[in-house]
Backbone as ProteinMPNN parsed JSONL, in Angstrom:
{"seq_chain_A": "XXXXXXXXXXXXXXXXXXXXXXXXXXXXXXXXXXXXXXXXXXXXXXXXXXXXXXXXXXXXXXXXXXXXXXXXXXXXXXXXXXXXXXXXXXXXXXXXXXXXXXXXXXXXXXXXXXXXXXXXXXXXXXXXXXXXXXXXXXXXXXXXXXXXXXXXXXXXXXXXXXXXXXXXXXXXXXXX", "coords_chain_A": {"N_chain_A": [[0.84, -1.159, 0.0], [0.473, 2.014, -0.92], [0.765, 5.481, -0.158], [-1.172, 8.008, -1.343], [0.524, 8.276, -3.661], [0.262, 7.886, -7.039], [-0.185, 6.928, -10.604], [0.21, 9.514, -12.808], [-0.626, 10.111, -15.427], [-2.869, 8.305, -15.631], [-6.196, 7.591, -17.015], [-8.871, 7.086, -15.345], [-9.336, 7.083, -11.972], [-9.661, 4.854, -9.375], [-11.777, 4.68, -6.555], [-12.32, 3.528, -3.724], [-15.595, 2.871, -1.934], [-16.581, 3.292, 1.389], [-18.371, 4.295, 3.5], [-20.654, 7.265, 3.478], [-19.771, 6.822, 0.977], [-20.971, 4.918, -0.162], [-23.196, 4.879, -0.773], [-24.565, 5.436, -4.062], [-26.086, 7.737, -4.568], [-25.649, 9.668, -2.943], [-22.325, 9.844, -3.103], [-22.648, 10.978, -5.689], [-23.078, 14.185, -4.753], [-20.502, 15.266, -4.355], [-18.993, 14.521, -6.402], [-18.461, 13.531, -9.511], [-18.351, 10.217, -11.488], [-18.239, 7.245, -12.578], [-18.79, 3.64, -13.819], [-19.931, 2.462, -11.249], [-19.371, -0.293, -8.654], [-19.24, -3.539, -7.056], [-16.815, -4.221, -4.909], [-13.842, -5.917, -2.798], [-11.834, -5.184, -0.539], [-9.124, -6.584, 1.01], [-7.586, -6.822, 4.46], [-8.466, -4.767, 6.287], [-10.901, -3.157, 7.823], [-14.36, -1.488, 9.092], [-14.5, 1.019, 11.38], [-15.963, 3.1, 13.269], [-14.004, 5.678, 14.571], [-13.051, 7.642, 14.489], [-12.842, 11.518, 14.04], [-14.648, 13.705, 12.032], [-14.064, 16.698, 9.561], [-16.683, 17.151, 7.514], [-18.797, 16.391, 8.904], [-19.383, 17.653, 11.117], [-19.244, 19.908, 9.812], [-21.673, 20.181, 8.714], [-23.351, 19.638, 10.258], [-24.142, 17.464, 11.213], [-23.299, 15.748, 14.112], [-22.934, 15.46, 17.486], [-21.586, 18.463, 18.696], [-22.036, 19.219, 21.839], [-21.973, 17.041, 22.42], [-19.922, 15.44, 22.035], [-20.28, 13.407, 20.318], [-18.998, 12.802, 17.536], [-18.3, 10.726, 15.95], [-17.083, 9.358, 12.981], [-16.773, 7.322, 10.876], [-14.278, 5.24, 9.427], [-11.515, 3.359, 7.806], [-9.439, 0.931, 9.162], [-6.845, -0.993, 9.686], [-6.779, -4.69, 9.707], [-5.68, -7.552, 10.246], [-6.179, -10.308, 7.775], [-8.693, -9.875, 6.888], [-11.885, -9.095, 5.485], [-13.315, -6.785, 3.602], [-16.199, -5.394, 1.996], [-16.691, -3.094, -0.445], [-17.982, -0.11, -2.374], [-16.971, 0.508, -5.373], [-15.555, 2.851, -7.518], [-14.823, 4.806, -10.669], [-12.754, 7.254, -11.304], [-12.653, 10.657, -12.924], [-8.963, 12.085, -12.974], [-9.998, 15.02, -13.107], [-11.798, 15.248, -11.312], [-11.155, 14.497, -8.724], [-10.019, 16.757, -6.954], [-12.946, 17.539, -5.548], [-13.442, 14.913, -4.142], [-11.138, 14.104, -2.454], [-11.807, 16.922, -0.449], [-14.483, 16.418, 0.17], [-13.543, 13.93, 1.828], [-11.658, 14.931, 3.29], [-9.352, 15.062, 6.599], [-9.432, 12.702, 6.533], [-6.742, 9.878, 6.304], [-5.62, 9.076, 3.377], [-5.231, 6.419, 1.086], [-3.543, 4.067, -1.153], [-5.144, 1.426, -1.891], [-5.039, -2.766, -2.611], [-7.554, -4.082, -4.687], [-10.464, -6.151, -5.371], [-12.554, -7.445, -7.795], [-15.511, -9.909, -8.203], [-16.762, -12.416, -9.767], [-19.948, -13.926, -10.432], [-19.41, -16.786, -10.058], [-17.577, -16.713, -7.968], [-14.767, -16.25, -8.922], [-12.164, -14.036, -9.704], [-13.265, -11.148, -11.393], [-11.541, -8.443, -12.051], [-8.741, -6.906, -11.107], [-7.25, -4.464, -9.069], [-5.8, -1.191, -7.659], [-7.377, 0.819, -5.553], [-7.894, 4.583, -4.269], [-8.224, 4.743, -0.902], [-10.241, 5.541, 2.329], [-8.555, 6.0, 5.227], [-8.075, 5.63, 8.333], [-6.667, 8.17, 10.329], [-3.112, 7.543, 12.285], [-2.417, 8.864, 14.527], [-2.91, 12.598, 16.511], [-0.861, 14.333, 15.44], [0.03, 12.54, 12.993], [-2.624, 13.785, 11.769], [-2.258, 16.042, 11.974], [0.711, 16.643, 10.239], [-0.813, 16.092, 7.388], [-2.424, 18.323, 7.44], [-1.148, 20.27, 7.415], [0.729, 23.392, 6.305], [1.997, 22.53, 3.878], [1.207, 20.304, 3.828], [0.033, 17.309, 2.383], [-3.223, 17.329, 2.733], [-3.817, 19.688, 2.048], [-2.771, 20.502, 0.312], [-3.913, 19.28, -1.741], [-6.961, 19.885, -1.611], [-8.913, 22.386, -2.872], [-10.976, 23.754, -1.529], [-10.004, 25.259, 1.624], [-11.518, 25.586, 4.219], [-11.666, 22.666, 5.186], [-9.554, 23.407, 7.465], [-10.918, 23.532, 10.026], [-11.79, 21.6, 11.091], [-10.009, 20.062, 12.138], [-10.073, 21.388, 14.776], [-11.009, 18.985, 16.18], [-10.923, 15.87, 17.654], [-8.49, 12.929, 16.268], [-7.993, 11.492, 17.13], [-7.04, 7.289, 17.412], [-8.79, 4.355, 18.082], [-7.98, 3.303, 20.341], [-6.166, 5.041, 21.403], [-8.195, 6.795, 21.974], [-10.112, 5.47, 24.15], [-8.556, 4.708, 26.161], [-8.112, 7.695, 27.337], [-10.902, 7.854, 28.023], [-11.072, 5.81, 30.084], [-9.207, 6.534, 32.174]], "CA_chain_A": [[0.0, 0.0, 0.0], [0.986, 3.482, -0.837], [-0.086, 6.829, 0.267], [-1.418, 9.118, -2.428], [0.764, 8.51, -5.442], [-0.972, 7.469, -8.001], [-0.212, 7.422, -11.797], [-0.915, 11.091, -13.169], [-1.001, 9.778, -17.008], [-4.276, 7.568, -15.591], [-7.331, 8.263, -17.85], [-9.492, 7.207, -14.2], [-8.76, 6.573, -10.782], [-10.67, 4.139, -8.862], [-11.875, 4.642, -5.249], [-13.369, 2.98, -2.664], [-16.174, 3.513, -0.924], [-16.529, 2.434, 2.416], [-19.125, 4.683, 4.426], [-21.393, 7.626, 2.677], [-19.833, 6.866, -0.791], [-21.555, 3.425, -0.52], [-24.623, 4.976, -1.479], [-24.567, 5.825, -5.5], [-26.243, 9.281, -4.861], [-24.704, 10.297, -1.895], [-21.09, 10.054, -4.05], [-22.73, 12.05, -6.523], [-23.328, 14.938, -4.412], [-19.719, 15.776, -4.394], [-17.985, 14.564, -7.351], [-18.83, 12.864, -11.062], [-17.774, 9.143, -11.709], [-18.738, 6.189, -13.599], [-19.247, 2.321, -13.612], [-20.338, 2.178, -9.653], [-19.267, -1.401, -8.397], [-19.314, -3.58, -5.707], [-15.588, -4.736, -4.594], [-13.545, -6.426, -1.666], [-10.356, -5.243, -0.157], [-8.512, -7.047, 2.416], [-7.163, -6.576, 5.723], [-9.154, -3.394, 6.096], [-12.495, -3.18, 8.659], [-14.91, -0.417, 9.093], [-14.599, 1.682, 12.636], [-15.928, 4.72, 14.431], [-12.797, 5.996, 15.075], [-12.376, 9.446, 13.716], [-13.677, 12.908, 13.587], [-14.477, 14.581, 10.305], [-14.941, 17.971, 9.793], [-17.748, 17.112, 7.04], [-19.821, 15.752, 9.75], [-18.944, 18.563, 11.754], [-19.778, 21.449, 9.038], [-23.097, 19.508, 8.19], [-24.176, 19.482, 11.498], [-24.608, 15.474, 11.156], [-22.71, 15.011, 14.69], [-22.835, 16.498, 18.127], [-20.136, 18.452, 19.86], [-21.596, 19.207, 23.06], [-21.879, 15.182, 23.631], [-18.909, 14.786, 21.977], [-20.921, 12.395, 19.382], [-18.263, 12.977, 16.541], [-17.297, 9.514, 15.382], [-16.97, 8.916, 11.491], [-16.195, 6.136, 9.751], [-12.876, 4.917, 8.545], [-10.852, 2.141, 7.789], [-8.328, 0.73, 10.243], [-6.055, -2.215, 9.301], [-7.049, -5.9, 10.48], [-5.402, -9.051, 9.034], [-7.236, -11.692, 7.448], [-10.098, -9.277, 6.926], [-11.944, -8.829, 4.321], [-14.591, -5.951, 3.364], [-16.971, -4.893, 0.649], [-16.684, -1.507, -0.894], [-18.323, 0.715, -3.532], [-15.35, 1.229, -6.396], [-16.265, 4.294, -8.727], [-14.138, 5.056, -11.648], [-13.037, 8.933, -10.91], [-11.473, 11.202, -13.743], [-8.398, 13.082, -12.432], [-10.116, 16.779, -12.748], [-12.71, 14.965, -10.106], [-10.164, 14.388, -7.693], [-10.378, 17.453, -5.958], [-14.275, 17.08, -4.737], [-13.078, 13.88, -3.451], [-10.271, 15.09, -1.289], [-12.57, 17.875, 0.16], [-15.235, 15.51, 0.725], [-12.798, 13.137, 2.549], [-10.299, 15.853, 4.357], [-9.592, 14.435, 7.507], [-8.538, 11.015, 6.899], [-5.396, 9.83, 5.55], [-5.964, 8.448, 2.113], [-3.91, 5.644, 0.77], [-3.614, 2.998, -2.177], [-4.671, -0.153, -1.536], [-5.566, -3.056, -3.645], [-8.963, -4.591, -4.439], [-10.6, -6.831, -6.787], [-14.198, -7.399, -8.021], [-15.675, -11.113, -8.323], [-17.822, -12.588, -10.551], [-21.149, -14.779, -9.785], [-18.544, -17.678, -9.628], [-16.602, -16.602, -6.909], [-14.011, -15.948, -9.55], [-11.665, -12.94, -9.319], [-13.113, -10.667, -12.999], [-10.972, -7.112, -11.738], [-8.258, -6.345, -9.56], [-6.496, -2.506, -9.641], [-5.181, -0.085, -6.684], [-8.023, 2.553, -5.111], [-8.242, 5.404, -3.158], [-9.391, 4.935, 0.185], [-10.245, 6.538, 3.779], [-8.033, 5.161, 6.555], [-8.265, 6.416, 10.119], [-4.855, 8.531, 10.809], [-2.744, 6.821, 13.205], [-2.475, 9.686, 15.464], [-3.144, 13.333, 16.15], [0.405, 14.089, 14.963], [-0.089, 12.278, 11.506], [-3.162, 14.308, 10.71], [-1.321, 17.586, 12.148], [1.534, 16.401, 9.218], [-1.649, 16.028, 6.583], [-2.558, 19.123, 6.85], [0.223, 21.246, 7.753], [0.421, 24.377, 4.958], [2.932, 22.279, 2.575], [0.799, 18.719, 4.245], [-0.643, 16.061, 1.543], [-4.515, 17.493, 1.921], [-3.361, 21.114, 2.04], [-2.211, 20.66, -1.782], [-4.927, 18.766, -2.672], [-8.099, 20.371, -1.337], [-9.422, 23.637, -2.991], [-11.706, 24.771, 0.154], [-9.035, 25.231, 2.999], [-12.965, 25.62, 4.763], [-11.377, 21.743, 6.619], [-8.963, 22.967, 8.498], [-11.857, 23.969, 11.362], [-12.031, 20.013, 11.529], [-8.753, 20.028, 12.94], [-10.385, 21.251, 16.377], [-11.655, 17.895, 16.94], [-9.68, 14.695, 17.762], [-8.742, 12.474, 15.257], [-7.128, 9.517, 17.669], [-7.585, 6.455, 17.101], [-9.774, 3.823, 18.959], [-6.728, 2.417, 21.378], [-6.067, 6.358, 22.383], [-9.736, 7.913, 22.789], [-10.895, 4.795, 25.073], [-7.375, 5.048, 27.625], [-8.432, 8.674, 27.804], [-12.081, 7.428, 28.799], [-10.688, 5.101, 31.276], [-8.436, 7.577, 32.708]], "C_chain_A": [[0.887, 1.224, 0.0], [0.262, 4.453, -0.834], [-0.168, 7.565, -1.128], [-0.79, 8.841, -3.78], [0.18, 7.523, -5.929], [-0.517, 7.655, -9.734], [-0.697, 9.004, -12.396], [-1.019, 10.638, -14.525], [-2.548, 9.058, -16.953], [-5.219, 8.456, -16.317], [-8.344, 8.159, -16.262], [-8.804, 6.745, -13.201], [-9.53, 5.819, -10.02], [-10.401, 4.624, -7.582], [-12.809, 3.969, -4.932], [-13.817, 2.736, -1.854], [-16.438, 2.798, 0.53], [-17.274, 3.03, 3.44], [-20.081, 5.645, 3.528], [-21.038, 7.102, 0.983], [-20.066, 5.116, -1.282], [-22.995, 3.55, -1.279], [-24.124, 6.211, -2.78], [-24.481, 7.387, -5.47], [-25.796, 9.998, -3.752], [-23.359, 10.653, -2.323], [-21.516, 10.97, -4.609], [-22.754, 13.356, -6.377], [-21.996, 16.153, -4.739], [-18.68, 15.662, -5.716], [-18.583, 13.173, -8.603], [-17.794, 11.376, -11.105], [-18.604, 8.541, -12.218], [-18.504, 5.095, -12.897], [-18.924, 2.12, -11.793], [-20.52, 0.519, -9.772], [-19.451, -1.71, -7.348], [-18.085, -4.49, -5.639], [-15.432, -5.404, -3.254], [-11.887, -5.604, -1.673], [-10.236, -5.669, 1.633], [-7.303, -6.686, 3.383], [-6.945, -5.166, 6.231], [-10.195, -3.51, 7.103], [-12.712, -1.528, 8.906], [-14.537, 0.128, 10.455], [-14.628, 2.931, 12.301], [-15.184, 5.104, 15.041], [-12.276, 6.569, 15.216], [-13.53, 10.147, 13.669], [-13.421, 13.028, 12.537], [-14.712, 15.573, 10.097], [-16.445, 18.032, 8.434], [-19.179, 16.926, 8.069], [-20.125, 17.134, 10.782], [-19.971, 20.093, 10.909], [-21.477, 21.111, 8.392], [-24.259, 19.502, 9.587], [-24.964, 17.83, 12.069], [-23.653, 15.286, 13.02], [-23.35, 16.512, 15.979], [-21.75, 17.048, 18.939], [-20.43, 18.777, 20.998], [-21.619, 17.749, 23.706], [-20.83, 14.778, 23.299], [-19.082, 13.501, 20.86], [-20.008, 13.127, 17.844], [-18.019, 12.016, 15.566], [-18.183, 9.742, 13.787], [-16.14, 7.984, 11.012], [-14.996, 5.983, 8.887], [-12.414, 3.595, 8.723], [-9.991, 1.576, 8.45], [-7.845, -0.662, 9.515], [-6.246, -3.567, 10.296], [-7.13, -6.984, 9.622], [-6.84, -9.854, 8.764], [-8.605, -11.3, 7.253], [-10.422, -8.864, 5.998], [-13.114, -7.866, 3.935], [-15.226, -5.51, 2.084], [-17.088, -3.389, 0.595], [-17.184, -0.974, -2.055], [-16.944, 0.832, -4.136], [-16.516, 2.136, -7.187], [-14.89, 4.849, -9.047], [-14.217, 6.851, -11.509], [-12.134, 9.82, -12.045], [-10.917, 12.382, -12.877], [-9.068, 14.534, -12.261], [-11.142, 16.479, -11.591], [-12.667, 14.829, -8.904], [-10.256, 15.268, -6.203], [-11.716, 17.526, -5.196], [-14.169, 15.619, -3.983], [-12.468, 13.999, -2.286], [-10.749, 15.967, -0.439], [-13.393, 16.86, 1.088], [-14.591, 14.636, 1.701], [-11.94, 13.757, 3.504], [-10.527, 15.81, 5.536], [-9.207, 12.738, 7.292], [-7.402, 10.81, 5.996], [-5.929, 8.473, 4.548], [-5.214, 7.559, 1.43], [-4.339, 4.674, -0.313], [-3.862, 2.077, -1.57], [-5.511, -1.11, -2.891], [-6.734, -3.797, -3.392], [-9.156, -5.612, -5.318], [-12.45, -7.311, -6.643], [-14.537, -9.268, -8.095], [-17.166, -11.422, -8.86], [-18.561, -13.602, -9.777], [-20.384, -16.085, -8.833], [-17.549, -17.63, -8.505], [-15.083, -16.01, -7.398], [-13.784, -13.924, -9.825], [-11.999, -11.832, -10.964], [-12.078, -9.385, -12.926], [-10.057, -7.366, -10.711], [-7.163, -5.007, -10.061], [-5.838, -2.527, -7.969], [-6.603, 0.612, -6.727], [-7.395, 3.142, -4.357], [-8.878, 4.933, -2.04], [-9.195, 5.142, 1.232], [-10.053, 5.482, 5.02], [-8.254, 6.359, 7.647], [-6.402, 7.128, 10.002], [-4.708, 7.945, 11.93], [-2.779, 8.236, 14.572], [-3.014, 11.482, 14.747], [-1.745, 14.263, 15.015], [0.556, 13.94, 13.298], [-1.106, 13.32, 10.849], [-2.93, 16.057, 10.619], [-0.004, 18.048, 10.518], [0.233, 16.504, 7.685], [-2.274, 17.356, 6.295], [-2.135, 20.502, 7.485], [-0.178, 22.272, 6.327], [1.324, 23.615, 4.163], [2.28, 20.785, 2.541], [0.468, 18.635, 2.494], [-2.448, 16.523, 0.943], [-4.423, 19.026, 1.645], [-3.368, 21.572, 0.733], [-3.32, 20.231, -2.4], [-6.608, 19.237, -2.538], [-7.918, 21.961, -1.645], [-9.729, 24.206, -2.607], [-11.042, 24.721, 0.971], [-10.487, 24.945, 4.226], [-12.07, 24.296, 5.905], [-10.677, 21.69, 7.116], [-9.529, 23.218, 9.824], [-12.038, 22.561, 11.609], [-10.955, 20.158, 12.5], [-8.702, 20.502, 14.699], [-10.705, 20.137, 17.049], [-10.42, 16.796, 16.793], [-9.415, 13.804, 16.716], [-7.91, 10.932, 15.696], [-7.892, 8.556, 17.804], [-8.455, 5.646, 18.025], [-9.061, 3.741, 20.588], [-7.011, 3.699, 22.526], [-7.343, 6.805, 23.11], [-10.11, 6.454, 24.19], [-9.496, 4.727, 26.404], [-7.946, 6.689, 28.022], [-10.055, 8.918, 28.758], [-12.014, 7.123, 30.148], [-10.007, 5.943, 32.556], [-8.727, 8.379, 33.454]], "O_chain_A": [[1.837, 1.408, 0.762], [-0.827, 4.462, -1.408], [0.797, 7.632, -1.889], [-1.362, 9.08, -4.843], [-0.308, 6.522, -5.405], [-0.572, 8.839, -10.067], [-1.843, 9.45, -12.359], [-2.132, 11.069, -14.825], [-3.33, 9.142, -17.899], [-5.176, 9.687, -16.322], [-8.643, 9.296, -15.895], [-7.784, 6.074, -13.358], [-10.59, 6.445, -9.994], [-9.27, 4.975, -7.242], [-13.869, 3.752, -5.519], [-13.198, 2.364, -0.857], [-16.458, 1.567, 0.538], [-17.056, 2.487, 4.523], [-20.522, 4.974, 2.595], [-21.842, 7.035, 0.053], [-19.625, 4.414, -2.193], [-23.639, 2.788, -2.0], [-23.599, 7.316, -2.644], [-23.612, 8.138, -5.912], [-25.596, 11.197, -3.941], [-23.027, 11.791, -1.99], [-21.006, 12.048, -4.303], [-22.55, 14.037, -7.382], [-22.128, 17.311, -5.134], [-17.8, 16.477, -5.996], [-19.024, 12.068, -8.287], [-16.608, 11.453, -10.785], [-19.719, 9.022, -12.42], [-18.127, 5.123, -11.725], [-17.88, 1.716, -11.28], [-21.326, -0.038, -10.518], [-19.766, -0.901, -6.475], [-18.183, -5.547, -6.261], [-16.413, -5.568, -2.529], [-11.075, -5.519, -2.594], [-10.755, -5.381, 2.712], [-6.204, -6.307, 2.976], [-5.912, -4.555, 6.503], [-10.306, -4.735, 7.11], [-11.874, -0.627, 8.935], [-13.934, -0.847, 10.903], [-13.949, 3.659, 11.577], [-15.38, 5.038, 16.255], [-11.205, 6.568, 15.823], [-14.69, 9.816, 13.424], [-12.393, 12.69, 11.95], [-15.88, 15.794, 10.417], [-17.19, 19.008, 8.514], [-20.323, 17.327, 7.851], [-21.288, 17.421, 11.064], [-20.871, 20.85, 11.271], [-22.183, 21.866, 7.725], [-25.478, 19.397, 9.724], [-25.811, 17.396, 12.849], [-23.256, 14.121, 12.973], [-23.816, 17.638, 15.804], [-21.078, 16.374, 19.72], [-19.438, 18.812, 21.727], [-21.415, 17.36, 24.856], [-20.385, 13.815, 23.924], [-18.149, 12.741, 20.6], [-20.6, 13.99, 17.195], [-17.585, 12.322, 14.455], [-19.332, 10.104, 13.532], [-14.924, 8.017, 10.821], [-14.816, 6.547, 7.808], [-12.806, 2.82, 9.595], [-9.091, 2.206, 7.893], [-8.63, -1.285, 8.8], [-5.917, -3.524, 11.481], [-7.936, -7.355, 8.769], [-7.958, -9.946, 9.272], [-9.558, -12.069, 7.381], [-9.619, -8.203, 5.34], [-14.16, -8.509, 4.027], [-14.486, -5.292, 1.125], [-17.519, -2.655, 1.485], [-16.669, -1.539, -3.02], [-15.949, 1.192, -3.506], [-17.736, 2.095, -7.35], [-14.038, 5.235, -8.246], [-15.22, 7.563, -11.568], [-10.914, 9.653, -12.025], [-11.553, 13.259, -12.293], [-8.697, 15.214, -11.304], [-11.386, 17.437, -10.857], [-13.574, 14.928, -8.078], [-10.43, 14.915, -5.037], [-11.531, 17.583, -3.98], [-15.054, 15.377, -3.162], [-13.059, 14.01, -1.206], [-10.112, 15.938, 0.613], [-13.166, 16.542, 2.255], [-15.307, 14.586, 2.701], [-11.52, 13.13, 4.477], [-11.577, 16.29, 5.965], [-8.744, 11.905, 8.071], [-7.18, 11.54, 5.03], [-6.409, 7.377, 4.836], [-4.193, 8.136, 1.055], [-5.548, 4.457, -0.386], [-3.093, 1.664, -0.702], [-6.235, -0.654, -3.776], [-7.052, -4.168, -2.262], [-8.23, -6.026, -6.015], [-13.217, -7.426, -5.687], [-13.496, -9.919, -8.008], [-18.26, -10.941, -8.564], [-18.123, -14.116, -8.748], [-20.529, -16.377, -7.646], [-16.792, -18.567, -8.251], [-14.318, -15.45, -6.613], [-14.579, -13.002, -10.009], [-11.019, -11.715, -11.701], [-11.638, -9.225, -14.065], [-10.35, -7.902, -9.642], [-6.553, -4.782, -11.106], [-5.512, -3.503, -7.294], [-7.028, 0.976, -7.823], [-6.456, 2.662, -3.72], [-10.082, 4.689, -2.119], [-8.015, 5.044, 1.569], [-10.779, 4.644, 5.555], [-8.513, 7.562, 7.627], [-5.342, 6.591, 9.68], [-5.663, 7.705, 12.67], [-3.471, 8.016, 15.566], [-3.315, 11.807, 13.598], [-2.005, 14.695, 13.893], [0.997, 14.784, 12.518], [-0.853, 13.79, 9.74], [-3.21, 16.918, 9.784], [0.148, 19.132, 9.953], [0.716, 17.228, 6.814], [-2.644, 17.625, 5.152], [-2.771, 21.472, 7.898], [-1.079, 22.036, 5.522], [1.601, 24.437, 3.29], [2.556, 20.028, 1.61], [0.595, 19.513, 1.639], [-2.962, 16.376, -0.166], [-5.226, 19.437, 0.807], [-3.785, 22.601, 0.201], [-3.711, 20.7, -3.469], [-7.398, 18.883, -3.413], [-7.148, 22.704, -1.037], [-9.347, 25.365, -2.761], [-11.405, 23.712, 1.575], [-10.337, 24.052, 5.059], [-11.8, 24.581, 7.071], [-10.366, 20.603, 7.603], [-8.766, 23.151, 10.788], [-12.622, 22.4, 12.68], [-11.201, 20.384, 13.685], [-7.868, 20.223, 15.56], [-10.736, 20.103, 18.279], [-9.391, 16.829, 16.117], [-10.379, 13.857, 15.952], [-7.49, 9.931, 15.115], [-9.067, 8.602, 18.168], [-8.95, 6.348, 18.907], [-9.566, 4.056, 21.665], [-7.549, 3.723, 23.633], [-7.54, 7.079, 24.294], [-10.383, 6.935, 25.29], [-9.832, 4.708, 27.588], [-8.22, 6.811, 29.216], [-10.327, 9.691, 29.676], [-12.531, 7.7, 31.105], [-10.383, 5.873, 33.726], [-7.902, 9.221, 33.808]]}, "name": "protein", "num_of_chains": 1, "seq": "XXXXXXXXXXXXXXXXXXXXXXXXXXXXXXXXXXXXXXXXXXXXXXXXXXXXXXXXXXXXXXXXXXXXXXXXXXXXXXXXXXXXXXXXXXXXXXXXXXXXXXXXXXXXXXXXXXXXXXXXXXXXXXXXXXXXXXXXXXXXXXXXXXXXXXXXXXXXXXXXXXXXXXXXXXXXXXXX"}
């Protein structure tokens, strides 16, 4: 798995979805793509684990309870999950990145399967991991960071008030 680079000669980029951009028209809201699939990538699982400032600027969450959590990917062998892929052309990129700012975005690989169980696709997507710490997503979007460059609306660095540690950290701070 690799972070962000990505072919720039690609005619599309695949991503995949793994929380709102599971639903068709929910994707569409923010950014134009084609042939909407249904994939697997492994040793990946879903968790409530992260703030987002979408959730945040939408008013979808609450902050005086502290009800923040959003959906991301965390790493867990032998695991295997189903994801929306959607074919994205580079100038689409940026509504993606926006939409997503706040998690650390990385290559990984996937593959589609036919009726037979048989493997018909396998590529590299895009998709939304949990940052490992606050630290990493301090580095992400630093003024020279990773989403800094790639997001058009600066609008998410007001996310950046909220926490973005992972499960391990926020529940020792519970305990505590």
């Amino acid at each position: 798995m690799q972070p962000h680079a990505g072919p720039a000669e690609a005619e599309v980029v695949t991503v995949a979805g793994v929380g709102s951009l599971v639903s068709e028209a929910s994707a569409r809201e923010s950014f134009d793509f084609s042939n909407f699939r249904v994939g697997e990538v492994r040793g990946w699982r879903r968790s409530f684990c992260q703030s987002n400032w979408v959730n945040v600027a939408s008013g979808g969450v609450s902050l005086e309870s502290n009800e923040v959590a959003a959906l991301a990917m965390v790493p867990a062998a032998d695991y295997v999950s189903h994801v929306a892929l959607l074919d994205v052309v580079p100038s689409e990129l940026p509504g993606f990145y926006e939409r997503e700012a706040g998690y650390r975005i990385l290559w990984v690989p996937f593959s589609v399967k036919g009726q037979d169980g048989s493997v018909i696709e396998e590529g590299q997507a895009l998709m939304c991991a949990a940052c490992d710490d606050d630290a990493e997503a301090d580095r992400l979007w630093a003024p020279d960071g990773e989403m800094a460059r790639r997001c058009e609306d600066q609008s998410p660095r007001l996310w950046k008030r909220w926490t973005v540690r992972s499960e391990a950290q926020h529940l020792k701070r519970l305990v505590s």
